[in-house]
C-alpha positions in Angstrom: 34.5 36.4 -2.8 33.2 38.2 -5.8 32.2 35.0 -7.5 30.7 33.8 -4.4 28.6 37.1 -4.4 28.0 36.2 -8.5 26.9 32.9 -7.9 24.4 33.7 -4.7 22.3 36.0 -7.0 22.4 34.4 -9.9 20.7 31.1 -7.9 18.3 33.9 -6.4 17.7 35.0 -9.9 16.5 31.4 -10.8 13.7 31.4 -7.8 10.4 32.0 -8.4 9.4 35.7 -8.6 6.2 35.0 -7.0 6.7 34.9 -3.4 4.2 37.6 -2.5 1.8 34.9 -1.3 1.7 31.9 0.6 0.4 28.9 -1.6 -2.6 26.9 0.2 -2.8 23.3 -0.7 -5.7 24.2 -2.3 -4.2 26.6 -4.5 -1.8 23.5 -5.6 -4.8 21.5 -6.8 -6.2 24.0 -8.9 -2.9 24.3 -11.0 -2.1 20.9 -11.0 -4.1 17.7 -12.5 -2.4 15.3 -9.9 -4.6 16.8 -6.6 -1.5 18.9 -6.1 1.5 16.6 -5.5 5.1 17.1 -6.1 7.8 14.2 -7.0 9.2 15.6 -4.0 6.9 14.3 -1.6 8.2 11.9 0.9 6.7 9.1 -0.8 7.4 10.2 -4.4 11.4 10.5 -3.1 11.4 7.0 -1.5 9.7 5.2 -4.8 12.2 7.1 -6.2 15.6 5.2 -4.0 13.5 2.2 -4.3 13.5 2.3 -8.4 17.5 3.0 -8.4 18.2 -0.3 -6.1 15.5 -1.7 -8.4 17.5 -0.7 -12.0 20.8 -2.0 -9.8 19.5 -5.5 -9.8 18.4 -5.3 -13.3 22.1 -3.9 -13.9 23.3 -7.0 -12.4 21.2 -10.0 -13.2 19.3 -8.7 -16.3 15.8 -9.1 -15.3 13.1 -7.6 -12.3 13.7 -9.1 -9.1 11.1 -11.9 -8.3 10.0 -10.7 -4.8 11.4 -7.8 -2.7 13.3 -10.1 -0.8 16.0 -10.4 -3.5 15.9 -6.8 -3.6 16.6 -6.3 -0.5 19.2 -8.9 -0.4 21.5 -6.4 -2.7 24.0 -5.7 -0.4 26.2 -3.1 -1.8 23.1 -1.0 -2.3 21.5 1.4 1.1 17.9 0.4 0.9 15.2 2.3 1.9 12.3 1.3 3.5 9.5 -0.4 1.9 6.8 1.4 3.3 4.8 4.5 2.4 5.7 7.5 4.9 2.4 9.2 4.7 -0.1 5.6 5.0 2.9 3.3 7.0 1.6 0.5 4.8 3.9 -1.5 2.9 4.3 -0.8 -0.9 2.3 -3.3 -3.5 5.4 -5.0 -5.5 4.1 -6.8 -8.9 6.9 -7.7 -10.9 4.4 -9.4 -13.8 3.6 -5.6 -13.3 0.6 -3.7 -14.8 -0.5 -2.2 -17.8 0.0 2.0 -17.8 -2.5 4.3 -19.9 -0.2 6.9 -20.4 3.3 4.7 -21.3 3.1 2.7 -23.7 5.4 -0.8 -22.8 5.9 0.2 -19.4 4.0 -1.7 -17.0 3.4 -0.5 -13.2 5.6 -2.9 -10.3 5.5 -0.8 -7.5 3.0 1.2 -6.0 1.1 2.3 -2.6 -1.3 0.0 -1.0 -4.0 3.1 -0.4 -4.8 6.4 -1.7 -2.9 8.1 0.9 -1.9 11.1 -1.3 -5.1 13.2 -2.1 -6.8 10.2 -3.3 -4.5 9.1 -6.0 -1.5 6.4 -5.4 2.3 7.0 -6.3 3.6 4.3 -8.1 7.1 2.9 -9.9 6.4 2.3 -13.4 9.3 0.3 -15.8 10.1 0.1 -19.5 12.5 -2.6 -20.0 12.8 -2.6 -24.1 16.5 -1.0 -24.6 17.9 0.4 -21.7 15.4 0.1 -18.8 13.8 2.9 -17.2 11.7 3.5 -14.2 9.8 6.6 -13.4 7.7 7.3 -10.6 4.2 8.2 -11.5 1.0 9.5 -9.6 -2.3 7.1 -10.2 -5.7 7.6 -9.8 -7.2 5.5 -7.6 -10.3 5.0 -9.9 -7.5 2.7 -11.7 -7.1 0.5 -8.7 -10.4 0.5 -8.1 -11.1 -0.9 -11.6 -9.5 -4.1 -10.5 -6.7 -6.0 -12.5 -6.2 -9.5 -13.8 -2.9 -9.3 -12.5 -2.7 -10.7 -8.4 0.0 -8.0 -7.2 2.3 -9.8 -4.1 4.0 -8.0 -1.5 
């Protein structure tokens, strides 16, 4: 019981200690460069199931899938769904992929079809020299909007 009692305040400990407010969305946006969203937005999570099932194929046939229909056909792997929970479109899948700024040799496969998420896009980016790695990345929509000479396919 005492370490129960030892363990519940030391995870209270870790909490923030500025609860004395109620944060406004607008008060996200001013501390953070990404209009205020969190990797644990519902979208952010689901890129984020969708990247593991991706890195599962890769684990088993050494390269990207070709089209989300091979992903999807992976089945010892619970799939999410391919759509974005905030716009209900389907997600963009590009597995030529496209360029990042901010990651060098990591390209861009996945990513929301709109805006949806204060006007930026959340997006699966993948670095495949060594060990691959996704991460799940917020995207301006002025990059979109720039255009792309890759053709993304759903």
């Amino acid at each position: 019981m005492l370490l129960f009692a030892v363990v519940a305040c030391g995870a209270i400990g870790c909490a923030s200690n500025d609860n004395s407010r109620a944060r406004t969305p607008s008060d996200a946006r001013a501390r953070n460069n990404t209009g205020g969203l969190s990797n644990t937005d519902p979208c952010a999570m689901r890129l984020h199931d969708i990247s593991g099932a991706i890195l599962f194929y890769y684990a088993i046939h050494h390269q990207l899938p070709p089209t989300l229909d091979d992903l999807r056909a992976l089945s010892d792997y619970d799939q999410p769904e391919y759509i974005c929970p905030e716009s209900k479109l389907p997600y963009i899948y590009n597995p030529t992929g496209l360029p990042t700024a901010n990651q060098p040799g990591a390209k861009i496969v996945m990513y929301d079809a709109s805006p949806a998420h204060a006007g930026m896009r959340w997006a699966i980016s993948i670095t495949e020299s060594g060990v691959p790695t996704t991460k799940v990345i917020a995207v301006r929509e002025e990059y979109f909007a720039a255009g792309s000479d890759s053709r993304p396919t759903r």
